[in-house]
C-alpha positions in Angstrom: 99.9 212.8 29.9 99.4 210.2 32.7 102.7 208.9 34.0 101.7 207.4 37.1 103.1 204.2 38.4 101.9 202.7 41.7 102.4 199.4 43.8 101.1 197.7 46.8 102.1 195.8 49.9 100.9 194.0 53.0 103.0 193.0 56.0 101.9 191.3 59.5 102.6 193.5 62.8 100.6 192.2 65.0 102.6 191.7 68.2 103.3 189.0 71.0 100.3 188.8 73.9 101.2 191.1 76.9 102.4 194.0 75.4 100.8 196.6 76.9 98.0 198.7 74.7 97.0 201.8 74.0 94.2 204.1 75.5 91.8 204.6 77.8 94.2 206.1 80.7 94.1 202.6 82.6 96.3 199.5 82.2 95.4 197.3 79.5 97.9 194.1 78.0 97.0 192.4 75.4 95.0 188.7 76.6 94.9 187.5 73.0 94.4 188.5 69.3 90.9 189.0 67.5 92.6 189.8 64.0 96.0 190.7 63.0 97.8 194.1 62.6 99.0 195.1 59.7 101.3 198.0 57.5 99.8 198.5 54.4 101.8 200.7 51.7 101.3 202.4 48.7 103.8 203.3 46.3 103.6 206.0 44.3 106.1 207.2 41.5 105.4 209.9 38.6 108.4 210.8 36.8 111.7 211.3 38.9 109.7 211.3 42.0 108.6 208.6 44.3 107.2 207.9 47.7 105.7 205.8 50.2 102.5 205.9 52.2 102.3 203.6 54.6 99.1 202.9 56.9 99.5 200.9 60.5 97.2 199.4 62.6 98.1 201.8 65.7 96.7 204.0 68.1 99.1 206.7 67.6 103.0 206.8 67.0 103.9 210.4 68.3 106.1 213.0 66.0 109.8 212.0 67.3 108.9 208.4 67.0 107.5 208.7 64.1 110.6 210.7 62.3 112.7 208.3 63.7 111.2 205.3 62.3 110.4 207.3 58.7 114.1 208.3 58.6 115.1 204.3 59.2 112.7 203.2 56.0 114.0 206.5 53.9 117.1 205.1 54.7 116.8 201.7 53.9 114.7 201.9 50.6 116.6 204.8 49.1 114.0 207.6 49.2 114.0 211.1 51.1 112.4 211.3 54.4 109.9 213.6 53.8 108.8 211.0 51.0 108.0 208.8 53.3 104.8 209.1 55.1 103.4 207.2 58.0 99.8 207.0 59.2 98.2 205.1 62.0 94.6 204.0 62.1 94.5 204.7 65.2 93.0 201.4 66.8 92.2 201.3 70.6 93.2 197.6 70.8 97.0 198.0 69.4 100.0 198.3 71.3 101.5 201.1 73.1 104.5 202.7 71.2 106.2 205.2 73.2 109.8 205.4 73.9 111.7 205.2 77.1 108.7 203.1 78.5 110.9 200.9 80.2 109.0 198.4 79.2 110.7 195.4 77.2 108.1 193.9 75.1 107.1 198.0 73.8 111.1 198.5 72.6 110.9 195.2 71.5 107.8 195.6 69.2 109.4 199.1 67.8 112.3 197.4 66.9 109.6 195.1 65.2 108.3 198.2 63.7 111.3 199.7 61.9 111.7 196.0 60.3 108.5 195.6 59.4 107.9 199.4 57.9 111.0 199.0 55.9 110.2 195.9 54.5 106.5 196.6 53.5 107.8 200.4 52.0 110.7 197.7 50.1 108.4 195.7 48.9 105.8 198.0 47.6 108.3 199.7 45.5 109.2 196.7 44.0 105.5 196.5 43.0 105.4 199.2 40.9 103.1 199.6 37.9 101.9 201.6 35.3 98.6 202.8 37.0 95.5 204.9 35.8 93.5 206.8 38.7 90.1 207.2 39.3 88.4 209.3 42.1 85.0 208.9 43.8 83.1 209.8 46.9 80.3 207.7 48.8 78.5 208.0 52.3 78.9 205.7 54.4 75.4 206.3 56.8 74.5 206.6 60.6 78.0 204.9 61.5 80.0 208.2 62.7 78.3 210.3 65.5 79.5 214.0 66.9 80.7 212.8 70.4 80.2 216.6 72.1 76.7 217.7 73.4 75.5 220.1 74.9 73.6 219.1 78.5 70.9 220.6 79.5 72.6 222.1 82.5 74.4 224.1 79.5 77.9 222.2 80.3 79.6 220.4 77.3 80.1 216.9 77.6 81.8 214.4 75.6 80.8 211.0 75.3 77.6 211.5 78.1 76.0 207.9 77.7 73.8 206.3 75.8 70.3 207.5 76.7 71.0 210.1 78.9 68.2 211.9 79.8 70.6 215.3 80.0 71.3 215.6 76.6 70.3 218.5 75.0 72.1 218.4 71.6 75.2 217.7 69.5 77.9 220.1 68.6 79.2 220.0 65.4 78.6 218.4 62.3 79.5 215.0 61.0 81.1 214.1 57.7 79.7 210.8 56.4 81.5 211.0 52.7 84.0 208.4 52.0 87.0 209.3 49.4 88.0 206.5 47.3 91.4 206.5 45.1 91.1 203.9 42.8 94.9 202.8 40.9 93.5 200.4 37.9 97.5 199.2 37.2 99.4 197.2 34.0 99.2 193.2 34.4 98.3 193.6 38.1 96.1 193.8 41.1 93.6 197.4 41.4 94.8 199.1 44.3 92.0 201.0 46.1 92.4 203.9 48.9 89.7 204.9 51.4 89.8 208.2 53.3 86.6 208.1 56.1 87.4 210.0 59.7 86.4 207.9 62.3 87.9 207.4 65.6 88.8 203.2 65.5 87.7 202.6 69.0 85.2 200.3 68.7 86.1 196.9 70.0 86.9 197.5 73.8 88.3 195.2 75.6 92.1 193.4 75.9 92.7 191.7 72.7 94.4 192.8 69.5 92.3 194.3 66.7 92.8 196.5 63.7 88.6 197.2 64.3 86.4 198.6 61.9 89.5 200.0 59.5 90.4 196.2 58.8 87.1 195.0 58.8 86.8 198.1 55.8 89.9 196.1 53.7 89.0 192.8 54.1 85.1 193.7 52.8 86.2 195.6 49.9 88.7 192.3 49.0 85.9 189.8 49.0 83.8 192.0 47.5 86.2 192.9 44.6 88.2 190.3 42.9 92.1 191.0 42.3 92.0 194.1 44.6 93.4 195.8 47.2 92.8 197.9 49.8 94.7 200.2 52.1 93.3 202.7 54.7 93.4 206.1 55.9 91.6 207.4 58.6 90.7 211.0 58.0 89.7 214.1 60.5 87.5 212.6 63.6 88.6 214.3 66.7 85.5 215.0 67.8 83.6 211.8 66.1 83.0 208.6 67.1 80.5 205.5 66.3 78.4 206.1 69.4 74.7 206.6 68.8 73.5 208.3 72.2 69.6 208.0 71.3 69.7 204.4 69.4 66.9 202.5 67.8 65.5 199.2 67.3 68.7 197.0 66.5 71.0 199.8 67.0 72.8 198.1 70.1 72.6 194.4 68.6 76.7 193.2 69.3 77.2 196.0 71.4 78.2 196.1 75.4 77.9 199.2 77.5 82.1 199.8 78.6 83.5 201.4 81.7 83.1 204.4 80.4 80.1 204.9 79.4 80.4 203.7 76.0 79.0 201.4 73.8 81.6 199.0 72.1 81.8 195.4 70.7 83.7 193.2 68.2 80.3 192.7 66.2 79.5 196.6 65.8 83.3 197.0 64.1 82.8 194.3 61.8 79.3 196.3 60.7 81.2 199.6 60.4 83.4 197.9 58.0 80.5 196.7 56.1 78.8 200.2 55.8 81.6 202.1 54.6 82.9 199.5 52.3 79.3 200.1 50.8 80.5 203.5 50.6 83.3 202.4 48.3 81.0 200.2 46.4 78.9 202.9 45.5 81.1 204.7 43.8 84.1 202.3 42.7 82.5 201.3 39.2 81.9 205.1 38.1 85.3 206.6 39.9 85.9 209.6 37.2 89.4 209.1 35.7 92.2 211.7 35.6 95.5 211.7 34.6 98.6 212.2 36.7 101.5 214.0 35.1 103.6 214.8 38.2 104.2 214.2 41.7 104.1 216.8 44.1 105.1 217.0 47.8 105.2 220.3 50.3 106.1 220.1 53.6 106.0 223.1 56.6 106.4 223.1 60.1 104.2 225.2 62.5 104.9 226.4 66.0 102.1 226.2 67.8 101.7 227.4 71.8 101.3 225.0 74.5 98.1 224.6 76.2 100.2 225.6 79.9 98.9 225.3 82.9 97.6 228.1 85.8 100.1 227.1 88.6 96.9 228.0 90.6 95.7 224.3 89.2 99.0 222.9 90.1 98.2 221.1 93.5 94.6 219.8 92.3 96.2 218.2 89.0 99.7 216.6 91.1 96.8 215.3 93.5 94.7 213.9 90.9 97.4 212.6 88.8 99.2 211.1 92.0 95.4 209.4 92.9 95.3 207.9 89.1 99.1 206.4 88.9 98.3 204.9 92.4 95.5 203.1 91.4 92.6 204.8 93.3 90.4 205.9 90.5 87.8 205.2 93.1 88.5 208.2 95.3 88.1 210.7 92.8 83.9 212.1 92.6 83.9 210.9 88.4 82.6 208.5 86.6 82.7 207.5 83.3 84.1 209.5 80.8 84.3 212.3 83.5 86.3 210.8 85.3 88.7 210.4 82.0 88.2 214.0 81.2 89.6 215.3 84.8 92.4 212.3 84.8 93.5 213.1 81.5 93.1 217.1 81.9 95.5 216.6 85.4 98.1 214.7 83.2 98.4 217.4 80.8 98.7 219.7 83.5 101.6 217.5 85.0 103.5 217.0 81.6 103.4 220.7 80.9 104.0 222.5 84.9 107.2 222.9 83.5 107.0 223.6 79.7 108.0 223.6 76.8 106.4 227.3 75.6 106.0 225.9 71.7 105.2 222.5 69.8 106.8 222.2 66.4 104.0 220.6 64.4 105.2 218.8 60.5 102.1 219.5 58.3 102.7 217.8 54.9 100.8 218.2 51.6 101.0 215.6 48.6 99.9 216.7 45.0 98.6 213.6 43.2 97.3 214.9 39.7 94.5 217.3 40.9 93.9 215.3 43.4 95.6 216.8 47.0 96.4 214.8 50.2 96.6 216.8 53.4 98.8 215.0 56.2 98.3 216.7 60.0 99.5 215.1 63.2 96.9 214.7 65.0 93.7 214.6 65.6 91.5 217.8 64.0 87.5 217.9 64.3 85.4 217.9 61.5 85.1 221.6 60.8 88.3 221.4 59.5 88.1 218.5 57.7 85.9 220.3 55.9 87.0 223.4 55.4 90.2 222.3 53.9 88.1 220.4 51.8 86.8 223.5 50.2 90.1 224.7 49.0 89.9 225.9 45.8 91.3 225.1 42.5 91.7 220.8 43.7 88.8 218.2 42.1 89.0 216.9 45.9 91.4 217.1 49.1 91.9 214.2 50.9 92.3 214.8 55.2 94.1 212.6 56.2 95.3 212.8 60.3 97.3 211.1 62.9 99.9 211.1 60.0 103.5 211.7 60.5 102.7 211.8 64.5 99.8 211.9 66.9 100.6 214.6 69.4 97.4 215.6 70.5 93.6 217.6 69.7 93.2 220.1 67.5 90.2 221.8 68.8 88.6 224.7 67.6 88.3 228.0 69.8 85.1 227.7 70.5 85.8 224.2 72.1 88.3 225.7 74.6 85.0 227.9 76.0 82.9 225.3 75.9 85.0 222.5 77.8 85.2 218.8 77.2 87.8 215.9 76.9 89.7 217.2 74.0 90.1 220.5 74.9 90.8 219.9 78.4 93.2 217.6 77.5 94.8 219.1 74.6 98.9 220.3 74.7 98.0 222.9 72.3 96.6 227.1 73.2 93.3 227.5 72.1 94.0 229.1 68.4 95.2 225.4 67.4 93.1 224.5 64.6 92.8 227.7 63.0 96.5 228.5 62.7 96.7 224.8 61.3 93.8 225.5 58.9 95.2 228.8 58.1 99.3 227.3 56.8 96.9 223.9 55.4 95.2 226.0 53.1 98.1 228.0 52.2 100.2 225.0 51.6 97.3 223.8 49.7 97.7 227.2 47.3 101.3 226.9 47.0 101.2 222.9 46.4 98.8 223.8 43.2 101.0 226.1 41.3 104.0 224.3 42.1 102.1 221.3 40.7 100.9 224.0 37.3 104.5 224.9 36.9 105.5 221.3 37.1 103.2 220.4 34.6 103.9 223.2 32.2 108.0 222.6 32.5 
């Protein structure tokens, strides 16, 4: 019997001009704003248990921030900590949120944060409805591109440049389908969630945007009266929106960045377009189930760190040294080389001295037969789909930098091969598979505790 309740809320986050922003591995501060930032969260309750899922337009908040800042919101709105969940979208053009930055206008905007989170978790729980659920998958085409290739010098590169001549082929697969949650509530607005795994680095440049992710909500709002829309990004570690051999209009709204990539404000607004097709596609024939319990499992993990041969000591200080002074210019990279080798020395830096083991939070949520997977960081598609596959679930829903954003989770075979993410991963080669291994288990152990709920 469906007991589901579920409510909705939007608060503004977008912060002052000058705060410094996220990415890249060179200084960026924010010139102006192109569209706000924004915490969206979803309520959910089903019998005695309720939680929050909230979605910001961020790059990344990493694990102790983020427990820090779920713990405030628990704390304020009444609810457990591990029943609150926060995810980031993980926009290139937000602001940096790191503690002990020393920087003013960063402590000052997660002191924002905390405010903010609280009040749109407070106010979505106020919002609650009776709700019935519907679930549905569309594709969302040619928008999300495998970001590895293979060169024909038989090196791996990641992000090589549009119409290079070297390319031999991609690695990996993508995922184009788009999982939509649709929450048809009592006397009130629909309420629709979209899972699509994309990185949200589209826009480039120094001014705040929630990129394509936004551009997603506010499509699927004008296109649907007296709805809502919230975002999750799902698994895209080793995706991204670049088409290296493009066609015809392909490039129309598009620049060619620093680093080899191409990016512009037009292209996001297109992406948001195409997948909110996706969710057009399937919204009217979503296939209704009921939802008579709530379910949440949580585990932590100890993964090994990714440490580094004291033998690469002196090259990575020297590197690392030539980057924080500015002289970029005297290192033999360009492009997204040169990122690769800066952000591989930092790594190197941050870890000379340990520690051995990361402590990972991996989180599962048990929504009917519907199952949302929460990881904190950033996995590739293999196991975005893999987990998909577990049995026994009508459909599991991926999604990452949720609960923290501590790094790549490559596979093995990415540590042989090379490239950004594995270079510059914190995490031993073994990473995704020990996280796929205890995400499928949770998975198992998340279904019969949801069977014996159901039967009790």
């Amino acid at each position: 019997m469906n007991c589901l309740l579920a409510g909705f809320a939007r608060v503004d986050v977008t912060p002052q001009t000058a705060v410094p922003l996220e990415g890249y591995y060179i200084p960026r501060y924010a010139e102006g704003v192109l569209d706000p930032l924004q915490v969206n969260a979803l309520a959910l309750s089903c019998q005695s248990r309720t939680m929050v899922l909230l979605s910001l337009d961020n790059c990344g908040i990493k694990q102790v921030l983020a427990s820090k800042l779920r713990n405030a919101v628990a704390k304020t709105v009444g609810l457990a900590p591990e029943h609150v969940f926060l995810h980031t979208t993980h926009t290139h053009t937000g602001p940096v949120t790191a503690l002990d930055t020393g920087n003013t206008l960063v402590d000052a905007y997660i002191a924002l944060l905390e405010v903010r989170l609280a009040e749109a978790a407070r106010l979505a729980l106020a919002d609650l409805r009776p709700a019935k659920m519907g679930v549905g998958e569309g594709i969302a085409p040619n928008i999300a591109f495998v970001r590895r290739f293979k060169m024909k010098d038989g090196s791996i590169r990641t992000n090589p440049g549009v119409n290079n001549p070297q390319i031999l082929e991609p690695v990996g697969q993508v995922d184009e389908r788009v999982h939509v949650l649709r929450f048809d509530r009592q006397d009130a607005e629909s309420l629709v969630l979209v899972n699509f795994g994309n990185h949200a680095d589209t826009v480039g440049g120094s001014k705040l945007s929630a990129d394509w992710p936004g551009f997603v909500r506010q499509t699927v709002e004008k296109a649907l009266d007296n709805t809502k829309c919230i975002f999750f990004n799902g698994v895209q570690g080793d995706v991204n929106h670049v088409n290296v051999h493009p066609r015809a209009g392909d490039l129309n709204g598009m620049f060619m960045d620093f680093d080899d990539v191409s990016r512009g404000y037009p292209h996001a607004r297109y992406m948001g377009r195409v997948v909110a097709g996706a969710v057009l596609q399937t919204y009217d024939k979503v296939a209704y189930t009921d939802v008579a319990s709530l379910s949440v499992l949580s585990r932590k993990v100890l993964i090994p760190a990714n440490l580094p041969d004291p033998a690469q000591l002196p090259e990575a200080h020297r590197i690392h040294r030539l980057h924080e002074q500015g002289r970029d210019q005297e290192l033999p990279y360009e492009g997204m080389m040169l990122t690769t080798v800066v952000a591989e020395a930092q790594r190197m830096v941050e870890l000379e001295h340990g520690p051995e083991h990361f402590e990972l939070e991996l989180s599962a949520i048990a929504l009917g037969d519907v199952a949302i997977l929460c990881i904190p960081g950033e996995p590739f598609t293999e196991f975005g789909r893999n987990v998909k596959l577990a049995p026994d679930w009508q459909c599991v829903l991926p999604f990452a930098l949720t609960n923290g954003f501590d790094g790549y989770f490559p596979p093995m075979d990415a540590y042989e091969q090379g490239g950004y993410e594995a270079r510059s991963s914190p995490f031993r080669a073994g990473v995704s598979e020990l996280l796929q291994e205890n995400s499928l288990h949770m998975l198992q152990c998340l279904y019969h505790k949801q069977e014996e709920s159901n039967v009790s």
